[in-house]
C-alpha positions in Angstrom: 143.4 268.3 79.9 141.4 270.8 79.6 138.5 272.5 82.1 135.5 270.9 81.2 137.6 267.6 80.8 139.1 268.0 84.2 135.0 268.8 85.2 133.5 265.7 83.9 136.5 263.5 86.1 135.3 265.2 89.2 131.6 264.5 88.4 131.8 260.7 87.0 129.5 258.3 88.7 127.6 261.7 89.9 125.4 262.8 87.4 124.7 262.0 83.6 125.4 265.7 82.8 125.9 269.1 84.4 124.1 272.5 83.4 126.6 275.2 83.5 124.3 279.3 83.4 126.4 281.0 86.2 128.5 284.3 83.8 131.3 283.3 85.3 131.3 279.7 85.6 130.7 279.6 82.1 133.7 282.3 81.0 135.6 279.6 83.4 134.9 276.8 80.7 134.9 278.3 77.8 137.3 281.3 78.0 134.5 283.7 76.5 132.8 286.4 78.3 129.1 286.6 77.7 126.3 287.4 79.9 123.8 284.5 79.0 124.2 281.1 77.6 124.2 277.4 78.4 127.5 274.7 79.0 125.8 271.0 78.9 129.1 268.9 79.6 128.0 265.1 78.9 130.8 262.7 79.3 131.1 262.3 75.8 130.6 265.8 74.5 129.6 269.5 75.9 128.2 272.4 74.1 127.8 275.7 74.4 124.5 277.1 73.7 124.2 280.8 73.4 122.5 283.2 71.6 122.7 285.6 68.3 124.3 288.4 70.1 127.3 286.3 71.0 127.4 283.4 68.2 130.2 284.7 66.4 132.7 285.3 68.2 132.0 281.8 70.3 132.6 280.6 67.3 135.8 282.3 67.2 137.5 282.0 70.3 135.3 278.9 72.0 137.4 275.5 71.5 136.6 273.3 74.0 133.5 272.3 73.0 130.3 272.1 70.3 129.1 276.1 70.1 125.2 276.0 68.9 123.0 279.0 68.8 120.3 279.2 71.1 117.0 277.8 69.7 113.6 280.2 70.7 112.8 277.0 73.1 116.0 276.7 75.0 114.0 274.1 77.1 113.4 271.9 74.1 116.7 272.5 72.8 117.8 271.5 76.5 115.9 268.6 76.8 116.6 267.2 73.0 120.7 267.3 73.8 119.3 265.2 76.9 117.2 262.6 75.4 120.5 262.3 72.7 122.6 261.6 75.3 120.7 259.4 77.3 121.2 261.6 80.4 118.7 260.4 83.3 120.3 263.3 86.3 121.5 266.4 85.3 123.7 268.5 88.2 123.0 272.4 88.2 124.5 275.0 90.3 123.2 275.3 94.0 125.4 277.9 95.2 123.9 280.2 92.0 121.1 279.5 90.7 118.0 280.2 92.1 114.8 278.1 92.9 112.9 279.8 90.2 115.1 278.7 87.4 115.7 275.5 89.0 112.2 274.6 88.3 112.0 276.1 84.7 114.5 273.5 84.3 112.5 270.9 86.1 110.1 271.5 83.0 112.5 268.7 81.0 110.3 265.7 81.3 112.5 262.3 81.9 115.2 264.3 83.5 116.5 264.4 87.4 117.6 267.6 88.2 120.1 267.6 90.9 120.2 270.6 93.2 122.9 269.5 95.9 126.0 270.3 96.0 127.5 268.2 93.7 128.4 270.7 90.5 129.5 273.9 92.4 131.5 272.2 94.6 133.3 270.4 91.5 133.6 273.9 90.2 134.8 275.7 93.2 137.8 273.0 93.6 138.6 273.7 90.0 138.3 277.3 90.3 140.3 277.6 93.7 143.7 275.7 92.1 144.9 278.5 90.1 146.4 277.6 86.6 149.6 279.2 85.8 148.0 281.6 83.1 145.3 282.8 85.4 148.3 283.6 87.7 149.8 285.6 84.8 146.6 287.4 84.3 146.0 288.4 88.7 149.5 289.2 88.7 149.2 291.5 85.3 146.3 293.1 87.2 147.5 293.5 90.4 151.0 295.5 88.6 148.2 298.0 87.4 147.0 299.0 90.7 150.3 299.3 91.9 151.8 301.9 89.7 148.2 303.2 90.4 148.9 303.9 94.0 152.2 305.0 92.8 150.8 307.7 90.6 148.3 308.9 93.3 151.0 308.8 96.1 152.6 311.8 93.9 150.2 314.3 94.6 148.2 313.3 97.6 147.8 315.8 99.7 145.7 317.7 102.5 142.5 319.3 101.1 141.9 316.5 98.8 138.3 314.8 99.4 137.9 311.2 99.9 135.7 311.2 96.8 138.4 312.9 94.5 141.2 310.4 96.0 139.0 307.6 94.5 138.3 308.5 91.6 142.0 309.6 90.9 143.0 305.8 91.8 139.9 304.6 88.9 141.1 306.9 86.7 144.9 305.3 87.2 144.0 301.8 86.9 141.6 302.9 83.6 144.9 304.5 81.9 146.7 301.8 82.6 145.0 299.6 80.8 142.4 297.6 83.5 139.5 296.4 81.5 137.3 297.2 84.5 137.6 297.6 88.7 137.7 294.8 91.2 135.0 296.6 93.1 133.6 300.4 93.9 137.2 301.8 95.5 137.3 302.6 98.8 139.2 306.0 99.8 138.6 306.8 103.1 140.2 309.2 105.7 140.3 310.3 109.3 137.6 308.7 111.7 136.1 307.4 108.5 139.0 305.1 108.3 137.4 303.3 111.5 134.9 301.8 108.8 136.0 298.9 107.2 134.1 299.3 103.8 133.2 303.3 104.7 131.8 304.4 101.3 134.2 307.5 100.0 132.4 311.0 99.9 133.3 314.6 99.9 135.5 314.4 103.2 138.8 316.7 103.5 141.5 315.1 104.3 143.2 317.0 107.1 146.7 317.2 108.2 148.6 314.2 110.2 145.9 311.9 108.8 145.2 308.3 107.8 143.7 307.8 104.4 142.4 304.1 103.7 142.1 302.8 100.1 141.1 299.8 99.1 140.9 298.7 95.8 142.1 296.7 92.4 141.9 296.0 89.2 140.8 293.9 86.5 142.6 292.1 83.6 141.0 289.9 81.4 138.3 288.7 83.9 140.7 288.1 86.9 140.9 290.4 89.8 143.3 291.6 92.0 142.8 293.3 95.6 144.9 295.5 98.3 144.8 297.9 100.5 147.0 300.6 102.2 146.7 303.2 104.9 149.0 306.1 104.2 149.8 309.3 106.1 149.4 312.5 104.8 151.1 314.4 107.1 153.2 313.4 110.4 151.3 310.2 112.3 150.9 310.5 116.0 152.8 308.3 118.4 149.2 306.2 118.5 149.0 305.8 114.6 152.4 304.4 114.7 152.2 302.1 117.5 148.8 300.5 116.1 150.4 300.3 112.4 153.3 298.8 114.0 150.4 295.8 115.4 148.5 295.6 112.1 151.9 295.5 110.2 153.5 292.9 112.3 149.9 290.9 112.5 150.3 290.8 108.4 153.5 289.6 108.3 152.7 287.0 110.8 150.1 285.7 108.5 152.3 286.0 105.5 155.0 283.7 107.2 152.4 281.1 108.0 150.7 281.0 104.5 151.6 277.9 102.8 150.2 274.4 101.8 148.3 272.2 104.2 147.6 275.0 107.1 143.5 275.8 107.5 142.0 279.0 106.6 141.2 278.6 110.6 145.2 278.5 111.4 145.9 281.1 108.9 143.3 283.5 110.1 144.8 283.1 113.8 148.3 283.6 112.9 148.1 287.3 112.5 144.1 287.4 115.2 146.3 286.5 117.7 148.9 289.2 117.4 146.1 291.9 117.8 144.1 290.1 120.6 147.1 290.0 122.3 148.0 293.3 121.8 144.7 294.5 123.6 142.7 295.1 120.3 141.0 291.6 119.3 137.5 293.3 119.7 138.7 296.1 117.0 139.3 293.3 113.8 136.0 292.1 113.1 136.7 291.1 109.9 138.0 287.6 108.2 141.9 287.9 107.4 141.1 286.8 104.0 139.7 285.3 100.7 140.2 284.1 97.6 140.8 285.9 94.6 140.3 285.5 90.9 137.1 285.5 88.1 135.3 286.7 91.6 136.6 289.3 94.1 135.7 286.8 96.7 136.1 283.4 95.8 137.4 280.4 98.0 139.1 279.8 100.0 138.4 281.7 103.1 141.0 282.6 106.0 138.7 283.5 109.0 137.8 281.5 112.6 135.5 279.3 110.9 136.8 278.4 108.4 138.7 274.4 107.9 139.7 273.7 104.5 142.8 273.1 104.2 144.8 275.1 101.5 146.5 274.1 98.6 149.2 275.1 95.9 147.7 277.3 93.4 145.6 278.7 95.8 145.0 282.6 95.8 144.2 284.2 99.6 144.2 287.7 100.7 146.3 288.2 104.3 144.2 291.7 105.1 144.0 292.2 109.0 142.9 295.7 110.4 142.5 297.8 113.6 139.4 299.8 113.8 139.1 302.6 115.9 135.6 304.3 116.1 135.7 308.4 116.2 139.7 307.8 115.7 141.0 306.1 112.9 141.2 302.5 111.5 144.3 300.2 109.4 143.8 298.1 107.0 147.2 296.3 105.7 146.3 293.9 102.2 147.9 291.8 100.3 147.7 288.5 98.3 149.3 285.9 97.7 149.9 282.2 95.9 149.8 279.6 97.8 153.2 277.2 96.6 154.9 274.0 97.1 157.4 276.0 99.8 155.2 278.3 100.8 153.3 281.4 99.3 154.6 284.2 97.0 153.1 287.4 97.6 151.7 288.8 94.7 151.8 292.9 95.9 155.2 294.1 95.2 154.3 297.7 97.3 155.8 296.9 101.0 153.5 297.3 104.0 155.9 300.0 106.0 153.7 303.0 106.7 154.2 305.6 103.7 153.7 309.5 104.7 153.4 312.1 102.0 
């Protein structure tokens, strides 16, 4: 079955048809990466409407459904696939699109357009069951900014700036073949480290010092994401002890990842490790999210957070200790949630690695 079949079962009874204009909602349906265009799912037949630029090659690799070019009217065009259909609702994306569009589309006479929550939420539980190729794809990502950390690791040293370390790690992931970067890369380093997304700049990194780097890459349109805090140099007896807390707070959360336990539960699994430990006021942060088309997708591991998770599912398990004017840890992996549990998708352990 494929996506958009699997997407009209999860919107039967809901709405005469969906409008699909989110880029990546629409790579999700149709496999093609463009950055405008149109997927009207009817239960009988969807199309993709897109324009010049990108007709051929829809044409090409598109399978799952009618590709037509779009028409200079792209509301009438809309609106005629309507009327042909018989469609009376039409569902449209509310966590997306904004009210502007919305009411361009509202422009289709004889048409109900539906702005609650009934087409992004059928797309986010598609898109948070990961299918066995998008696994393929995260895990072929996520191998390239490992031997990217492994390259770096070879000649990271003192003097380096936080700004060089960086763009080292881009220019890694770029040679090994990652069509683009999760996200800007993080390299951070001393007290900067205390920051949890610190923005890298022309800081030295000094002797017996934490450097921070968090970043990943991309691999045909999935994502992956990590993050390590390495020594250069000798760590104090301080660094060690609170890498020791963040460490055993990861693996805590690691060992309780697995089907049917809330991103609530998960998120408290490794929380309460460093609240006990006397820092719970240093990790401000959620201990994870989803990964995938998105850098952060669903579903989310934090306090608030109830959905229970599922096999195929794709969470980071990311807690940190942040020290302002000393240093901050940041420990990040991901993993799949399975039948038995969770494979973790980072291969690079989470001991402390000096250099």
């Amino acid at each position: 079955m494929s996506r958009i079949d699997r997407l009209r079962a999860l919107l039967a009874g809901k709405a005469d048809c969906a409008l699909v204009t989110d880029d990546i909602n629409r790579r999700y349906l149709t496999g093609m990466k463009s950055s405008a265009g149109y997927v009207l799912v009817f239960p009988e037949e969807a199309y993709l409407i897109i324009d010049f630029r990108y007709i051929e090659k829809a044409h090409e690799i598109v399978k799952t459904c009618t590709v037509l070019q779009q028409e200079p009217g792209v509301l009438r065009q809309l609106g005629s696939l309507m009327r042909r259909h018989g469609a009376k609702t039409c569902a449209l994306e509310s966590m997306s699109l904004t009210l502007q569009r919305a009411d361009t589309f509202r422009k289709i006479e004889g048409v109900e357009f539906l702005t609650d929550n009934t087409l992004s939420q059928a797309l986010y539980d598609l898109r948070t069951v990961k299918e066995p190729e998008e696994i393929v794809r995260i895990k072929a990502a996520q191998q390239i900014a490992e031997e990217a950390l492994e390259r770096l690791l070879q000649t990271l040293h003192a003097g380096m700036t936080e700004r060089e370390v960086a763009i080292e790690l881009d220019f890694n992931m770029r040679r090994l073949g990652a069509e683009d970067l999760s996200f800007e890369t993080i390299a951070l380093t001393g007290a900067h480290t205390s920051m949890p997304h610190g923005v890298p700049d022309d800081r030295v990194i000094e002797p017996d010092s934490f450097v921070l780097m968090d970043f990943g890459a991309v691999v045909e349109g999935y994502h992956s994401d990590m993050t390590r805090t390495v020594c250069v140099g000798t760590p104090t007896e301080e660094m060690r002890e609170i890498y020791h807390i963040v460490r055993t707070a990861q693996n805590a959360g690691l060992a309780a990842a697995r089907p049917g336990i809330t991103g609530r539960e998960l998120d408290a699994a490794a929380r309460d490790i460093i609240r006990d430990a006397g820092y719970g006021d240093a990790f401000g942060h959620s201990l994870g999210h989803g990964v995938g088309l998105e850098i952060h997708e669903y579903p989310v591991a934090a306090p608030s957070r109830t959905q229970i998770l599922a096999p195929g599912n794709v969470v980071t398990i990311e807690p940190g200790i942040y020290l302002p004017g000393k240093f901050g840890i940041r420990i990040e992996d991901f993993v799949q949630i399975n039948e038995n549990g969770c494979e973790n998708l980072t291969k690079i352990p989470n001991t402390l690695i000096c250099v």
